[in-house]
N, C-alpha and C positions, 0 to 999 in steps of 0.2 A: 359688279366689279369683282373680279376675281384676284384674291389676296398670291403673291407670289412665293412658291412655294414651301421656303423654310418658316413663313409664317402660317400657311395654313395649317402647317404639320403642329404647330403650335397649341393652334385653337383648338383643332382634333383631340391633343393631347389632353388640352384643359375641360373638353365635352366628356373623356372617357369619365372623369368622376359624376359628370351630373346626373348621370341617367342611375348610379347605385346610391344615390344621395336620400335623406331622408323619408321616411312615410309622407303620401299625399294626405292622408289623415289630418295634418297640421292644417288642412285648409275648412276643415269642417268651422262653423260659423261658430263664432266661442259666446259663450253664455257673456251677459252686457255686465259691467265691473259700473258702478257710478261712484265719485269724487267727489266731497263737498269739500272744498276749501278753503279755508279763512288763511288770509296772507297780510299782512305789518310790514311796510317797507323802511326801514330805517337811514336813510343816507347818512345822518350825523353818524352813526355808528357801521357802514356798509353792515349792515343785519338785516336778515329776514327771518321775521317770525313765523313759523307754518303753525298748523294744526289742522289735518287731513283726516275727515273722516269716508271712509270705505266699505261700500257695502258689493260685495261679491257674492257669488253661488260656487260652493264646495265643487273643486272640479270632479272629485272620486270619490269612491266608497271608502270610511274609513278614514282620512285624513284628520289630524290633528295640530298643525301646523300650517303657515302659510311663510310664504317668502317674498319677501321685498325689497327692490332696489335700489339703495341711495344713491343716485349719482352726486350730489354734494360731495362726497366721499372721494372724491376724484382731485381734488384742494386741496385734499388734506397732506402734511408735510409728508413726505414716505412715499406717495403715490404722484403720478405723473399725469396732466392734462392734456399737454402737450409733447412731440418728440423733439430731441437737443437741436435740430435747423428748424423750429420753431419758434425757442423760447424764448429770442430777441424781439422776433414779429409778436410773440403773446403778450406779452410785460413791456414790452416799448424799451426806455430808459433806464426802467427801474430792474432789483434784480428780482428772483423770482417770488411773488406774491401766495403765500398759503390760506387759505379759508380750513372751514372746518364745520361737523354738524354735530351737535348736540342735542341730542334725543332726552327728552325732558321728561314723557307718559307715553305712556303705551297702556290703549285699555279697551275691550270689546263687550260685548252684549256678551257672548260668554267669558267670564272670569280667564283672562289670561295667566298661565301658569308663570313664563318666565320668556324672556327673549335675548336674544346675541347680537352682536354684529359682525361676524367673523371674522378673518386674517385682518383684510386691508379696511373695514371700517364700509364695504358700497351692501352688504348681503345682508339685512334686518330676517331674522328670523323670529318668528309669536309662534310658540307654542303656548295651545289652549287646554281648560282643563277636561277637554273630554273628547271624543272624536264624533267628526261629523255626517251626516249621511250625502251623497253624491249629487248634487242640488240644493242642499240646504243653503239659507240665507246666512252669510258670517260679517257681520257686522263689527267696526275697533274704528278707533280713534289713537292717532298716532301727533304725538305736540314735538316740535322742534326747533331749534335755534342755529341758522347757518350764518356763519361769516362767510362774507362775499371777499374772495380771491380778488386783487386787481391786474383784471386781464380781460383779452380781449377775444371771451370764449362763449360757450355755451350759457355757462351761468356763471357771473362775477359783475364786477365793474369797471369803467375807464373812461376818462374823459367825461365825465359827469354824464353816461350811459351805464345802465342797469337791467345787462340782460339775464332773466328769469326763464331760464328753460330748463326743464327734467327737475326741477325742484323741490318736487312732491314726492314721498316714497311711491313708486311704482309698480304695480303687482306682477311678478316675475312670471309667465307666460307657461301654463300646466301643459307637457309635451311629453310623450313616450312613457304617460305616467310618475313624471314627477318634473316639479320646477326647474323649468331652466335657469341658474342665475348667471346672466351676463357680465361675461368677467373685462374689467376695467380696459379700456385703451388709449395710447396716447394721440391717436393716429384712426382717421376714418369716424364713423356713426357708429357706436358699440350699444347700439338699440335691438331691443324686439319688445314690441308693444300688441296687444290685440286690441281694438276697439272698444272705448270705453263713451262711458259720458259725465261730462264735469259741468257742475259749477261752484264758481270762485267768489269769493269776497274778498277786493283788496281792498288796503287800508295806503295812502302813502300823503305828503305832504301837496297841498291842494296847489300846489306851482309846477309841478310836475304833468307832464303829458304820458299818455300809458297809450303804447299800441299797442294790440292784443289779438290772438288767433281766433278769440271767440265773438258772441255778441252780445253788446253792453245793451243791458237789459233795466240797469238804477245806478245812477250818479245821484250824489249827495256831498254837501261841500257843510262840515259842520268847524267853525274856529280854524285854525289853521291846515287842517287834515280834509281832504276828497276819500269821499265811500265809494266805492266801482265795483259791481256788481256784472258777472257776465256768465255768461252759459252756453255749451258746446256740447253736439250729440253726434255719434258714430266717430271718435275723432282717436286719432293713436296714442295724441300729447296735447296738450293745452299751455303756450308760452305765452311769455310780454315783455316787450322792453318797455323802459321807463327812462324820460329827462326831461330836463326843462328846452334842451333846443333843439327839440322835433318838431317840424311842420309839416302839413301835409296837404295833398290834392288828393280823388276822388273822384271816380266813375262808375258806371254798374255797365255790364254785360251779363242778357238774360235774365234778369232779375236777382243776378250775383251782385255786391256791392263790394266793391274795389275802391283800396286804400292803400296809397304811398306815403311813406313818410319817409322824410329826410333833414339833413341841415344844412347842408350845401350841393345844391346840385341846377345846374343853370337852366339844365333842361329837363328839368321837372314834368312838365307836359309831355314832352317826346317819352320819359322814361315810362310813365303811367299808360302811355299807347301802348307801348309796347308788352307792357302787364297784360295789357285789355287785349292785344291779339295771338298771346301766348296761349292766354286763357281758352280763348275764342277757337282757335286752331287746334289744340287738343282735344278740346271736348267736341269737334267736329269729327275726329281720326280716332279719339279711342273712347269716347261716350259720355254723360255725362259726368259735371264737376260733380264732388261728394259733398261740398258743403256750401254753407250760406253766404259766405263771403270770404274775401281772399286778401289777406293783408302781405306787402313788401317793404321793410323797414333796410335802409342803409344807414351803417352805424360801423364804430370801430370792431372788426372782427380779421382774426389773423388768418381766418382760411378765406377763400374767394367766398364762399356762403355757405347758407345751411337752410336744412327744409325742414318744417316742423308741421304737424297738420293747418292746413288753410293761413298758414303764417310763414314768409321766407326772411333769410336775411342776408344782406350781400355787404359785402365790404365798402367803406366809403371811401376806400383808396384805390377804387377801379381807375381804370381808363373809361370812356362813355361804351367803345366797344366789349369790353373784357364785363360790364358791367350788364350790356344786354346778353350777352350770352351766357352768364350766371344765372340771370332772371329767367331764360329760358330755361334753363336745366333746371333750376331751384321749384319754376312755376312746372317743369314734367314730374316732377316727385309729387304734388299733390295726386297722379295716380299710381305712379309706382312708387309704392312707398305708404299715401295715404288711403287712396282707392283701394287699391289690391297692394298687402300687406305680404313684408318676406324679412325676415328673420337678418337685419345687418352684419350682425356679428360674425354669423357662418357661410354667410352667403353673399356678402356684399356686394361683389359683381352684378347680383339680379337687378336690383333697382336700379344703383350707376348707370350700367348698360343701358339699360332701357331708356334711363332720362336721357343719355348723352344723344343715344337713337333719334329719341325724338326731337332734340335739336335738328339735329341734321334732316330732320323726315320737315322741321318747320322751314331751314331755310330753303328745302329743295320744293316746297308748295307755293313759298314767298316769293323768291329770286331764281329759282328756277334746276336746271343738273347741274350746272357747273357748282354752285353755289352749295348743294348735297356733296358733289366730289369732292371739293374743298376743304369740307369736315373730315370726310373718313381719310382722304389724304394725310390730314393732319396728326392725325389719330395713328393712322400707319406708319409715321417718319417716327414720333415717339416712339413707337412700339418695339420697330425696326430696332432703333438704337438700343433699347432695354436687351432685344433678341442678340444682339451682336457682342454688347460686353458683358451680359450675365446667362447667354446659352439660355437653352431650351427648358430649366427646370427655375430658372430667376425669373423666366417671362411667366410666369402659368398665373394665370388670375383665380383659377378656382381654389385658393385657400381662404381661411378664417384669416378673419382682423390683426389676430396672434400671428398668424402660420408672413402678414405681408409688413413688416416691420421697415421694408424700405421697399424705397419703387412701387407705393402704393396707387401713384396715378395712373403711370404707365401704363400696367400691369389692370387696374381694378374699371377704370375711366375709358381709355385705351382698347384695351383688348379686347374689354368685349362687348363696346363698338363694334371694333372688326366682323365679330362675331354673329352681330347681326346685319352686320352689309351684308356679308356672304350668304347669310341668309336668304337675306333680299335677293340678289343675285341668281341663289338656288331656284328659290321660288315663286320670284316676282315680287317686286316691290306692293304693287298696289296687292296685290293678296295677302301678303305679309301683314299688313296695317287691318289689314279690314280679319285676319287671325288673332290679331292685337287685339284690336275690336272686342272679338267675344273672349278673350282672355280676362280683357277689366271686369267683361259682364257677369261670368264664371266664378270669376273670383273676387266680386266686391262685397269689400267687409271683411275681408278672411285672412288669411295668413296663407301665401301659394309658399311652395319648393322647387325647387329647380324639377321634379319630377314633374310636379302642377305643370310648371309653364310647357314642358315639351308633349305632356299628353294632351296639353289643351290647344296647341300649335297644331297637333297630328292629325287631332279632330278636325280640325276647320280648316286645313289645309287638303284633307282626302288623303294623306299618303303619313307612312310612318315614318317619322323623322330620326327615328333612334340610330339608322344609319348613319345619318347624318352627323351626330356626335358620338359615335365610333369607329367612322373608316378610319 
């Protein structure tokens, strides 16, 4: 399908930054970060007690410092979660709800000298008493105390749900020779994660049910209190929601074990199919799933969903249709995004794109052209409209998280859709996907860039694409 022409000019526009974008070097395989985490869930008090120990390998010669990022921090009064056509949907009734984190010890195998939290309270920096050699083993132990915000976000609470995600200081992603720290958003995924491996020890009252991204490996129910015990390996994040009215059904494809939980939903069954051929369909068109199983939790959450590795979450205020098509998008991030990893903050477009893509690539396998048309049609009327009342430099999708402050859907979801219809178009659908293909295979485990993705396109395509995102 070929885009008509005040928007093609568009996407052109938004291709010339990708090709001077970042070193492909960000995709080299990063040394394995592992997470032990002991976690206290407190509901009488909405508290979470962490205590995160971290063992990493020195990414360079010489470093003496490491950097890590709270997202808790993100609650905290002064900083914004959400943007202002948000903050009804976030906080429901009530007015705005503030959490906060409280950093209690900081302590490593080497003597830690002293540490910060910078401006807004999300950037933990340890500096240690000595510098270390480029591989060395850095071993600390980080204790904290967060109040949970009541809202209905990443991580806080609502409605007697307790979602825990990003809740663990995070080790900020060594690039161009020094930590990138990911600066706060109210709006969009303001993640970059490499692949890590974790496991957790929660603690929470034994009434409560726990979905979880990982796999529960020791349940123990001692007096009023359940021990849950789970473990998770190549993964970007490790989440869980927590309540007492989740219930759930259950399937496996492939030897994947799939888990829906919910609290109201009629068509329970129909919704878990459709997990299971999400699943099923991607890992047909872009290669194997990356992990052991796949959990989908609907619960109160103010955006349509969120992807977190081998865990999604969709709002329970869908419609059944707006709710499978979230699931489809939500369940395409477990490879763009979890598979082959890309830098949200700066780049957001890439994985969007891609997930939105492969909606449209599922319904056009499912239900046939029209049913593909349908999508990018849709995708093209938004887009149109963005094009028409904020011109040609409101429409560009290729900025940071910061640079898209409004008309982030449009724009990020949107656009660059478009961007790979035309692709399609250029070069054929079915070649396209089977490009995609060795793209996950290239880049799984890693961190791609917008440069990754188009030299890895040009390879498997026969032909150089770079015109392509500069005429």
């Amino acid at each position: 399908m070929k885009i008509f022409a005040p928007l093609f000019y568009i996407l052109f526009c938004c291709s010339l930054c990708f090709v001077g974008c970042a070193d492909p070097s960000h995709a080299k395989t990063p040394s394995q970060t592992h997470y032990d985490i002991q976690a206290t869930l407190l509901p009488s008090e909405n508290a979470l007690l962490v205590t995160t120990e971290i063992t990493c390998a020195a990414p360079a010669e010489g470093i003496s410092a490491l950097k890590l990022r709270l997202y808790a921090a993100t609650y905290s009064e002064g900083n914004s979660a959400v943007g202002p056509a948000k903050v009804r949907e976030a906080y429901g009734k009530v007015s705005e709800s503030y959490g906060n984190v409280e950093i209690q010890a900081v302590e490593g195998e080497v003597p830690v000298q002293d540490y910060d939290l910078g401006q807004d309270g999300s950037i933990l920096t340890i500096r240690f008493g000595r510098k270390f050699k480029k591989g060395e083993s850095i071993r600390l132990s980080i204790t904290e105390r967060i109040k949970l915000a009541k809202i209905k976000h990443h991580l806080g609470h609502y409605d007697g749900y307790y979602s825990l995600a990003h809740f663990y200081p995070e080790l900020c992603p060594f690039r161009d020779g020094k930590f990138f720290a990911c600066p706060l958003s109210d709006h969009g995924d303001p993640f970059s994660h490499e692949r890590a491996d974790f496991t957790l020890h929660l603690t929470l009252p034994a009434e409560y049910e726990c979905a979880s991204s990982a796999e529960e490996i020791g349940r123990e129910k001692q007096g009023t209190e359940r021990h849950l015990t789970y473990t998770l390996s190549g993964a970007r994040d490790i989440s869980l929601v927590a309540s007492k009215k989740l219930r759930s059904v259950s399937a496996s494809y492939d030897g994947i074990f799939i888990k829906y939980y919910y609290e109201n939903d009629a068509h329970a069954a129909k919704t878990l199919k459709k997990i299971e051929d999400g699943l099923a369909l991607y890992s047909r068109l872009f290669g194997t799933y990356p992990y052991a199983s796949y959990t989908v939790v609907s619960m109160p959450f103010c955006e349509a969903g969120a992807e977190h590795s081998a865990l999604s979450v969709v709002s329970n205020a869908l419609s059944e249709l707006q709710r499978e098509e979230v699931i489809l998008h939500e369940t395409a991030h477990q490879w763009w995004y979890g598979k082959v990893g890309n830098d949200e903050y700066t780049y957001p477009w890439l994985d969007e794109g891609l997930a939105e893509f492969s909606v449209a690539c599922y319904y056009r396998e499912k239900a046939g052209e029209n049913a593909y048309r349908a999508q990018i049609n849709k995708a093209r009327e938004a887009f149109s409209i963005r094009l028409a009342i904020k011109g040609q430099d409101g429409a560009r999708f290729d900025k940071t998280l910061a640079e898209l402050n409004e008309g982030y859907y449009d724009r990020v979801y949107c656009g660059a859709l478009l961007l790979y219809a035309e692709l399609a178009e250029k070069v054929g659908y079915r070649p396209l996907l089977a490009a995609l293909l060795d793209y996950a295979g290239r880049y799984d485990g890693k961190t791609a860039t917008p440069n990754a993705l188009i030299s890895s396109l040009s390879a498997s395509l026969g032909q150089d694409l770079t015109d392509f995102f500069q005429t």
